[in-house]
C-alpha positions as CSV (number, residue, x, y, z in Angstrom):
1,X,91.9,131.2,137.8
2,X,95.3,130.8,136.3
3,X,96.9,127.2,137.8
4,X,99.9,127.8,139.5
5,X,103.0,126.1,138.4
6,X,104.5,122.9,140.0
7,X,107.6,122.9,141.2
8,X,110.4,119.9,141.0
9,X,110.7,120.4,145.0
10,X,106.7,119.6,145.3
11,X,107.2,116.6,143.1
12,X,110.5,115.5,145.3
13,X,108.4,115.9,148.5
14,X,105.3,114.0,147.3
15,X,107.6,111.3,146.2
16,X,109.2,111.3,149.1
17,X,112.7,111.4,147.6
18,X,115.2,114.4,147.3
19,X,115.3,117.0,144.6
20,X,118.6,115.3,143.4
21,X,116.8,112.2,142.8
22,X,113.9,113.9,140.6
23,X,116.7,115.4,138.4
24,X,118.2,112.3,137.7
25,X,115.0,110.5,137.1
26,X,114.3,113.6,134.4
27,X,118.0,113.2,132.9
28,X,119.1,109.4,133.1
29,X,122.4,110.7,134.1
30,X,122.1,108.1,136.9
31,X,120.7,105.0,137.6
32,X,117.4,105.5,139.6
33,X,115.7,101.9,141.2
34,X,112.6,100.8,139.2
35,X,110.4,101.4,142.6
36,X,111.8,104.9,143.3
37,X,111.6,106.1,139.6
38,X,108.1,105.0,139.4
39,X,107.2,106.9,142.1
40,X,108.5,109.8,141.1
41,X,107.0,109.5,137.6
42,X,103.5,108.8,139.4
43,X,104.4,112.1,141.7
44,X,105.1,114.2,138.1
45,X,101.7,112.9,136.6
46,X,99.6,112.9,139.8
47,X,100.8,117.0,140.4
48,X,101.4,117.8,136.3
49,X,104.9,118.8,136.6
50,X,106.4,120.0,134.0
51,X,110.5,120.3,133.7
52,X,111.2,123.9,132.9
53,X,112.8,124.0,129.3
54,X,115.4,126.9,130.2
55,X,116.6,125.6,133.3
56,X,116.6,122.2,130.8
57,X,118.6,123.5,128.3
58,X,121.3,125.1,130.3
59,X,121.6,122.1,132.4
60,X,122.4,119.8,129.4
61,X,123.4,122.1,126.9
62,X,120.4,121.6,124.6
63,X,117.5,123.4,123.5
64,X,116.1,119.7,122.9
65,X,114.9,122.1,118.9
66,X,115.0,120.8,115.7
67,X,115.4,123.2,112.7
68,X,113.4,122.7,109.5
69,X,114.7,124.4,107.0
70,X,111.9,124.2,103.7
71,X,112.3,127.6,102.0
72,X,109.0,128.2,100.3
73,X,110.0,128.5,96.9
74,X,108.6,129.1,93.3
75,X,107.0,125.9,91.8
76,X,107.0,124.2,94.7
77,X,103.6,121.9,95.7
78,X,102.7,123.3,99.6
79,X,100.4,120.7,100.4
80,X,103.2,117.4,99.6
81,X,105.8,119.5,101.7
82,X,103.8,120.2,104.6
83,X,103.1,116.3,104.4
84,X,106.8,116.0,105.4
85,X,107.0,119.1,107.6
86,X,104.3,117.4,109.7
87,X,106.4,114.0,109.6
88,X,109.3,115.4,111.2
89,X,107.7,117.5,113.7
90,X,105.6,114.2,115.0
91,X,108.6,112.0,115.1
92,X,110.7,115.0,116.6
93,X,108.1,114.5,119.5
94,X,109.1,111.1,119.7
95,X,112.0,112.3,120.6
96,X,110.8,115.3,122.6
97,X,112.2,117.8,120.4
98,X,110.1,120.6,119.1
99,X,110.9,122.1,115.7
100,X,111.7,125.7,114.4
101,X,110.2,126.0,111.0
102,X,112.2,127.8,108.8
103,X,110.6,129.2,105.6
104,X,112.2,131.9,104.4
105,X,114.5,131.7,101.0
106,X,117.6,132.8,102.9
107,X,120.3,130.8,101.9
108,X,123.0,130.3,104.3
109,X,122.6,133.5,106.4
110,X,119.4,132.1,108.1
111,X,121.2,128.7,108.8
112,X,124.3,130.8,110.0
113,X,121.8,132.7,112.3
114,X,120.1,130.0,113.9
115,X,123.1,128.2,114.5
116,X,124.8,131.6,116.1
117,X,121.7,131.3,118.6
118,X,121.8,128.5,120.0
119,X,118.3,127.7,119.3
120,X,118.5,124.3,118.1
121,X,120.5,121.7,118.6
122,X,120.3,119.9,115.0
123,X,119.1,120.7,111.7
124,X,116.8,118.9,109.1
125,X,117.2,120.9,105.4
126,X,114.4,120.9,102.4
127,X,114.5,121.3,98.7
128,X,118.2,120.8,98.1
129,X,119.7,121.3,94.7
130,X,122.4,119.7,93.0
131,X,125.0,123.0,94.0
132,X,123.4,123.6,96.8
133,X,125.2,126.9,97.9
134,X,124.2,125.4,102.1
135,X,126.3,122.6,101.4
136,X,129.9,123.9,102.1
137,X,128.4,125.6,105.6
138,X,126.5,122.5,107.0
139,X,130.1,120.5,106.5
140,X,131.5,123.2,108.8
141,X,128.8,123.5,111.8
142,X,129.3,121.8,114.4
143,X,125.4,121.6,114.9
144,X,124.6,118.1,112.8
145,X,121.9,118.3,110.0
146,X,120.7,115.8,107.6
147,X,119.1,116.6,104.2
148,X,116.0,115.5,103.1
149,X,117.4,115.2,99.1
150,X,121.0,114.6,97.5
151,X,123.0,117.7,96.1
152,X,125.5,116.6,93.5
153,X,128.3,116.0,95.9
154,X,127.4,114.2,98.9
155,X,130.0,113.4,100.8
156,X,130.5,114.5,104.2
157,X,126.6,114.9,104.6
158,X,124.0,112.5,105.9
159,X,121.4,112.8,103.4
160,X,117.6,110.7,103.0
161,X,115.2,110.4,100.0
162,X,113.0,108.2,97.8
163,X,115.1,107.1,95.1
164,X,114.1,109.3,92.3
165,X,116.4,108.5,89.4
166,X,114.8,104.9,90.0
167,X,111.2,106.1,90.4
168,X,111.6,107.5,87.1
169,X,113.4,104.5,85.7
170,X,110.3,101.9,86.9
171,X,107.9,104.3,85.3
172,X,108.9,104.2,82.1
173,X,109.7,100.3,82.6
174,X,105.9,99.8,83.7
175,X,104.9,101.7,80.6
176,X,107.0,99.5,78.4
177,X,105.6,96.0,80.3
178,X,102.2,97.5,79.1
179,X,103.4,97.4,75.4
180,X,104.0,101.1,74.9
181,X,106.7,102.3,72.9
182,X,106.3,106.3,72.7
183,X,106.2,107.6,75.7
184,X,106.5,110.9,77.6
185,X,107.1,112.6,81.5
186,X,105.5,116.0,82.4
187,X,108.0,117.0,85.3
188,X,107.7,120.0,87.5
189,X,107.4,123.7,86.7
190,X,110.3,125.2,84.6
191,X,112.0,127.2,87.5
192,X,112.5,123.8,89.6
193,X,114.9,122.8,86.9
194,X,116.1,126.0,86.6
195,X,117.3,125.9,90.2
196,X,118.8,122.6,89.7
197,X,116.7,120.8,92.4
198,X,117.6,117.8,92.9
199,X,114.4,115.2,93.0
200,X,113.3,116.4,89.7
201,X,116.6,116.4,87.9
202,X,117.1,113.1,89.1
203,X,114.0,111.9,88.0
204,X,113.5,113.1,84.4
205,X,117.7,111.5,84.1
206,X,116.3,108.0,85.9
207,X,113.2,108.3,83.1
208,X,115.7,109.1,80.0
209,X,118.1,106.3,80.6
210,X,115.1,103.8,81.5
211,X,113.8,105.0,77.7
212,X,117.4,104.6,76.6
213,X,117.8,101.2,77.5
214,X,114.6,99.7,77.0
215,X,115.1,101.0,73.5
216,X,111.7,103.5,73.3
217,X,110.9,107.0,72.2
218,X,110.3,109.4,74.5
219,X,110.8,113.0,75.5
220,X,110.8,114.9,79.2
221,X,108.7,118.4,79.8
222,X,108.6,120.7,82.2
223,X,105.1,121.1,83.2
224,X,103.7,124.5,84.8
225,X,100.9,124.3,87.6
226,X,97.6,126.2,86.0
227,X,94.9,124.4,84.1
228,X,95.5,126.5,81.4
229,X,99.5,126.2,81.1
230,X,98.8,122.4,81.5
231,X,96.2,122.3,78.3
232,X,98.6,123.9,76.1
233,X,101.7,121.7,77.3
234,X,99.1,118.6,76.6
235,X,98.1,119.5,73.4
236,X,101.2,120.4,72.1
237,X,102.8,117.4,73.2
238,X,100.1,115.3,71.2
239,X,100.6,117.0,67.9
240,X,104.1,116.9,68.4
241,X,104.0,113.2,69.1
242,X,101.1,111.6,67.1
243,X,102.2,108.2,68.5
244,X,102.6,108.5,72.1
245,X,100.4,106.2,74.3
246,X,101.6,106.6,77.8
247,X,102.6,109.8,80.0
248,X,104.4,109.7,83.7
249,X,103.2,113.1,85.5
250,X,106.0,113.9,87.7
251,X,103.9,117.5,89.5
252,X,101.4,116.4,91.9
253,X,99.5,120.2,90.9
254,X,99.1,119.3,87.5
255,X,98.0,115.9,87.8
256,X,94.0,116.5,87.8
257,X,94.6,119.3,85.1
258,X,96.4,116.3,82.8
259,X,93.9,114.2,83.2
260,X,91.5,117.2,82.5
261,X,93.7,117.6,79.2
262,X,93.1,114.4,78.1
263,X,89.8,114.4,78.2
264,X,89.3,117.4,76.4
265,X,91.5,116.5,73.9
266,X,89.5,113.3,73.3
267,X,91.7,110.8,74.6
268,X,90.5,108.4,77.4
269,X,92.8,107.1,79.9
270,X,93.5,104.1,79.6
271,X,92.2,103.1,76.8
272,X,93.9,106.0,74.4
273,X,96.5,107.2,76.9
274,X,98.2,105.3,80.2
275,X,99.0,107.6,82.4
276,X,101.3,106.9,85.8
277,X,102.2,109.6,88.2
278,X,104.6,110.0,91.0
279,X,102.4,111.5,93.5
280,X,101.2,111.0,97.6
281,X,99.0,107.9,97.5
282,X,95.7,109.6,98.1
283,X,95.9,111.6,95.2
284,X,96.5,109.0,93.2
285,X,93.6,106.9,94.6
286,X,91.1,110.1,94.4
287,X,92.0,110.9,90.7
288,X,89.3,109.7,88.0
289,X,90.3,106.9,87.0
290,X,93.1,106.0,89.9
291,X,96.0,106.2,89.0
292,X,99.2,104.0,88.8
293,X,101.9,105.9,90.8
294,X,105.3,105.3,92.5
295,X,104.3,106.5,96.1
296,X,105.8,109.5,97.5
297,X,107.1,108.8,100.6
298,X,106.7,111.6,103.0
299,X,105.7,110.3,106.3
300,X,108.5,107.6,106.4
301,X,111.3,109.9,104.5
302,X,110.5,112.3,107.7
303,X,110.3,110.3,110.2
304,X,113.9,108.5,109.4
305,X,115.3,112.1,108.6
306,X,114.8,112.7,112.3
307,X,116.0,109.3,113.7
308,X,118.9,110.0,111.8
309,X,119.7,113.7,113.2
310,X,119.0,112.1,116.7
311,X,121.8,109.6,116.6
312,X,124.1,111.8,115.4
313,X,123.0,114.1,118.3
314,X,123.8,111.2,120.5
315,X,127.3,110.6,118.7
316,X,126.2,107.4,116.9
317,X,127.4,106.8,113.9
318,X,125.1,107.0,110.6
319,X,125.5,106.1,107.2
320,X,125.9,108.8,105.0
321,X,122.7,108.1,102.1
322,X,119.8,106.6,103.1
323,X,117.8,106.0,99.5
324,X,113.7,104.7,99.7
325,X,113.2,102.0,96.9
326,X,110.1,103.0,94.9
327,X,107.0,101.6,95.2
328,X,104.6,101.1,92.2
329,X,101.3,101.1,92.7
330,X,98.5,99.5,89.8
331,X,95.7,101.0,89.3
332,X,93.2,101.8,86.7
333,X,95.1,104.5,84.2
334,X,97.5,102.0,82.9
């Protein structure tokens, strides 16, 4: 048998208070007494009321929705995305928000559509490149958003990242503490640059200045995501560079196929090669032999994307960039 639905009259009449007072218990708009709001929240868990999310909505003008917009694109690792698609949706419930997932590569019109609905009352944005052509509309919403990234120009925006350009910067520093003095970074596929995306523009500049200052050679590659396209880009790079004794792998696909490379090729890591990677800590820890990596923070990059769309929800004032020091990691490959 289906269960029948609880209303907010039931919970008021097993509480013993008024329908008013259950409202305001559900909506802080008023101050309730300790004894009486305990009762009624005893009275919604002993019946299993729960508030109606229309009636909700229209009462406070919310839909109490997050958007996520993370358009599926070329060259883009699923797995490390959904990592912080699953962040934000578990500190959204913190916050008892649901989220609309947006996947689609739609550019502004499916930002200007969702807004146009009133389906959500903020927005949380993905993959954002340097000219990021969502920019300009997300200044003009009155919905707030935060970005999860930094386009070029970020003012007026509230964006929150790990600190690539300095990731990129302590790998190559590592490398150097380790005595090595050629030295290499196999970034993401071609068409991420090509877009002009932001975390992996960012880190390949942070890489070449740290190789500029600290006085090294060393060269930046785009790095495809097949075993195959990785091989060649490997061996290539070797007989290009006869000297180099350290790689950063900046493409959390290709990291097991580098490694792969390597061995092949006859170099061991670390003895012949070092090898650091900016990666999600478990795939460092899994790969053979672990590997040294800057940790990619999704989990906490989420969950602070959220608290900061909720206070600007709630009018608080936020500061605009939010940048996540790296965090490097030794381990075995270096």
């Amino acid at each position: 048998m289906s269960r029948r639905t609880v209303t907010i009259s039931e919970v008021a009449k097993h509480a013993g208070v008024a329908v008013s007072t259950v409202s305001y218990v559900l909506s802080g708009k008023r101050t309730i007494s300790a004894d009486t709001r305990r009762r009624v929240l005893d009275s919604i868990n002993a019946l299993g009321y729960h508030p109606n999310a229309g009636a909700r909505a229209l009462a406070s003008k919310r839909s109490n929705v997050i958007a996520l917009v993370l358009p599926l694109r070329a060259g883009m690792h699923v797995p490390v995305l959904m990592r912080f698609a699953s962040a934000v949706v578990t500190a959204a419930r913190r916050f008892d928000h649901d989220v609309l997932l947006l996947t689609a590569d739609e550019g502004t019109a499916g930002i200007r559509r969702v807004a146009a609905s009133a389906l959500v009352d903020a927005l949380v944005l993905m993959d954002v490149e340097l000219d990021d052509r969502r920019v300009p509309l997300l200044r003009e919403l009155a919905e707030p958003s935060v970005l999860i990234g930094f386009p070029a120009r970020p003012a007026g925006l509230t964006c929150v990242d790990l600190d690539f350009h300095a990731a990129g910067a302590r790998c190559a520093e590592h490398l150097a503490e380790r005595g090595h003095q050629e030295i290499a970074l196999l970034g993401a596929p071609s068409v991420v640059y090509d877009r002009g995306t932001g975390f992996a523009t960012r880190t390949r500049d942070g890489f070449a200045a740290a190789v500029a200052d600290l006085g090294l050679k060393g060269v930046a590659l785009p790095c495809e995501e097949t075993f195959d396209e990785v091989y060649e880009t490997v061996r290539d790079l070797l007989l290009d560079h006869p000297g180099l004794s350290g790689v950063v792998v900046h493409n959390e696909a290709a990291v097991s196929h580098v490694l792969a490379a390597l061995r092949q090729l006859g170099r061991r890591v670390p003895q012949d090669m070092a090898v650091v990677a900016i990666c999600p800590e478990d795939v460092a820890e899994r790969a053979s032999p672990p590997l040294t990596s800057v940790l990619i923070p999704a989990e906490e990059v989420g969950r602070e994307a959220v608290r900061l769309v909720m206070d600007k929800l709630e009018g608080r004032v936020v500061p605009d960039s939010t940048l996540l020091a790296p965090l490097l990691a030794v381990r075995s490959s270096t």
